[in-house]
C-alpha positions as CSV (number, residue, x, y, z in Angstrom):
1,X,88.2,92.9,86.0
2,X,91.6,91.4,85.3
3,X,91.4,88.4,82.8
4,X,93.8,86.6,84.7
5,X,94.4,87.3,88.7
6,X,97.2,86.2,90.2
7,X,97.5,83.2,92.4
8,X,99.6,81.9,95.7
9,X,99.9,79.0,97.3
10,X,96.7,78.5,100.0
11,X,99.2,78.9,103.1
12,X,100.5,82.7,101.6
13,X,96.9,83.3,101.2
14,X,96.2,82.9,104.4
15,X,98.6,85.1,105.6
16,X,97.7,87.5,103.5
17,X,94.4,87.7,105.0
18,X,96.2,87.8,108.2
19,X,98.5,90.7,107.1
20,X,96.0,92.9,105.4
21,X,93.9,92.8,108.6
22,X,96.9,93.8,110.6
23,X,98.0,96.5,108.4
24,X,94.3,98.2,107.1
25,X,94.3,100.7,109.9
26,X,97.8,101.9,109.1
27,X,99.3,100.4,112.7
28,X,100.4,96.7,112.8
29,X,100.9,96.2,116.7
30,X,102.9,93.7,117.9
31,X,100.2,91.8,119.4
32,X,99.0,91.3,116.0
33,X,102.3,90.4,114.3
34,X,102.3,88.2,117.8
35,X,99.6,86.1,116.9
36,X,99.9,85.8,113.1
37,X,103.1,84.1,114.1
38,X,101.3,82.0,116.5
39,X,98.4,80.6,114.2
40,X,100.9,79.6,111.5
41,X,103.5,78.3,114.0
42,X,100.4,76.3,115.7
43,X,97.4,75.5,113.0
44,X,97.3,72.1,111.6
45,X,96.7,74.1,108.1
46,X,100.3,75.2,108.3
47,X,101.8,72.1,109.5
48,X,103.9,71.6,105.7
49,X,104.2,75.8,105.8
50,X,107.9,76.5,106.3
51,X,107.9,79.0,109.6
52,X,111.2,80.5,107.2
53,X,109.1,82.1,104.5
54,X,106.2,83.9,106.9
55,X,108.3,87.2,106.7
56,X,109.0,87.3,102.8
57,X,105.4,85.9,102.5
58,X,104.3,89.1,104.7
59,X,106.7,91.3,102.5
60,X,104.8,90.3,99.2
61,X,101.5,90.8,100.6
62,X,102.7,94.2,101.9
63,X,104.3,95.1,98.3
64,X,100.6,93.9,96.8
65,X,98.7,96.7,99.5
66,X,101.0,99.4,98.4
67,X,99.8,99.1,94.6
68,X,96.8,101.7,93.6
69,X,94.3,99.0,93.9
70,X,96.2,97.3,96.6
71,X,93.0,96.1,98.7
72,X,91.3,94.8,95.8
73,X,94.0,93.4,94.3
74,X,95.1,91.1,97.9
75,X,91.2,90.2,97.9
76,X,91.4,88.9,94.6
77,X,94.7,87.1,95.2
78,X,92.8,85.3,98.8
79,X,89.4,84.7,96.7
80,X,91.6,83.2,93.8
81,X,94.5,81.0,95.9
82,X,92.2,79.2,97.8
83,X,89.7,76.3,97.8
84,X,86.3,77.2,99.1
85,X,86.8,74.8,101.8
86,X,89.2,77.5,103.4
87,X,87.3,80.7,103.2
88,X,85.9,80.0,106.6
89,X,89.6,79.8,107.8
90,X,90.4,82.8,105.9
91,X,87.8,84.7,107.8
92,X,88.2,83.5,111.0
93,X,92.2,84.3,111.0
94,X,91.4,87.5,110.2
95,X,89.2,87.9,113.0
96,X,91.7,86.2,115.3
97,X,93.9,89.3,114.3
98,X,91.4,92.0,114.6
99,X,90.6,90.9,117.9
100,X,94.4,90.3,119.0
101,X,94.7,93.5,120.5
102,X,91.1,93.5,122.2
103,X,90.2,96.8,120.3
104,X,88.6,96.9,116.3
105,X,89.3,99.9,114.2
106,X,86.3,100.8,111.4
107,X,88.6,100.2,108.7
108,X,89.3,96.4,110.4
109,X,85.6,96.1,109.9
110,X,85.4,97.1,106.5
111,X,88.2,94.7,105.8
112,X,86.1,92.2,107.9
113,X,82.8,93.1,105.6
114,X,85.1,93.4,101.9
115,X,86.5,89.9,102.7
116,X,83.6,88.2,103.8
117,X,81.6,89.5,100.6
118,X,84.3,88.4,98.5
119,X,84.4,85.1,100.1
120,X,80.6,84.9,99.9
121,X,80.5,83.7,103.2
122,X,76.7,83.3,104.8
123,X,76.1,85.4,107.6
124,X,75.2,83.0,110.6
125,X,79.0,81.5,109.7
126,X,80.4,84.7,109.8
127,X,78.4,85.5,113.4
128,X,79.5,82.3,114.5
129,X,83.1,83.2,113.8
130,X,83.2,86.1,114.9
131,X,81.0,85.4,118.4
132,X,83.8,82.7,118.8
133,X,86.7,85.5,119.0
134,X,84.4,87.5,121.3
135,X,84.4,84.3,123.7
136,X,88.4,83.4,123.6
137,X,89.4,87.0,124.0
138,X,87.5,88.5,126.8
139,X,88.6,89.9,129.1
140,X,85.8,89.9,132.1
C-alpha cells in the first residue's frame, strides 16, 4: 500500500463517491449527474461547499478513475478524506445515485460492496440504507 494516500477535503470526497458510482458502469445518465447536483445543492453537509467547484471536483475524481488503479485509488482517497462520522453519508449518497435512474448495474453493486468494505460499515447500517432508497424511489 502507498505510505502516504492522498487526501481531499470531506465535501470532494463525497462527491467522489457520488461520481465513481455514476461512472463504474461506463454510462453516467443524466438522471444521475441530475441528482448528484441535487444532494450537494440541497444537503446540509454541503451548505459551506461552493456549487462553483462540483464540476472541477467531478473532473479530478474522473482524472483519479482513469489511472491503472483508478478504483482503488478513489477508495483510498474517500476512506482517507473523511471522518468516520461520514462514511454512513458516503454510502448512502452513493446509493441515492445508483438508484437515481431506478435500474442497478452489477458493477454499481460491486462499487456498492468495495466501498462499504472499505468503509467498514456494519451490515444492518448498510440494509438500512439501502432499504431507505428502495422506499423513496419506488415507483408502485
Amino acid at each position: 500500500m502507498n505510505e502516504s494516500i492522498r487526501t481531499v477535503p470531506h465535501h470532494d470526497a463525497l462527491i467522489y463517491a457520488m461520481v465513481t458510482m455514476s461512472a463504474v458502469d461506463s454510462t453516467m445518465t443524466d438522471r444521475e449527474m441530475k441528482k448528484i447536483g441535487n444532494i450537494v445543492q440541497n444537503l446540509p453537509i454541503f451548505a459551506s461547499f461552493d456549487q462553483e467547484e462540483l464540476i472541477s471536483t467531478a473532473k479530478a475524481c474522473a482524472e483519479l478513475l482513469q489511472a491503472d488503479d483508478g478504483l482503488d485509488a478513489v477508495l483510498n482517497v474517500i476512506a482517507a478524506s473523511l471522518p468516520p462520522t461520514l462514511y454512513e453519508t458516503a454510502y448512502a449518497m452513493a446509493v441515492e445515485v445508483a438508484a437515481a435512474d431506478l435500474h442497478v448495474e452489477q458493477e454499481e453493486l460491486r462499487f456498492l460492496q468495495r466501498l462499504r468494505d472499505r468503509l467498514g460499515l456494519e451490515k444492518l447500517i448498510v440494509a438500512a440504507i439501502e432499504r431507505g432508497a428502495r422506499a423513496r424511489h419506488a415507483t408502485r
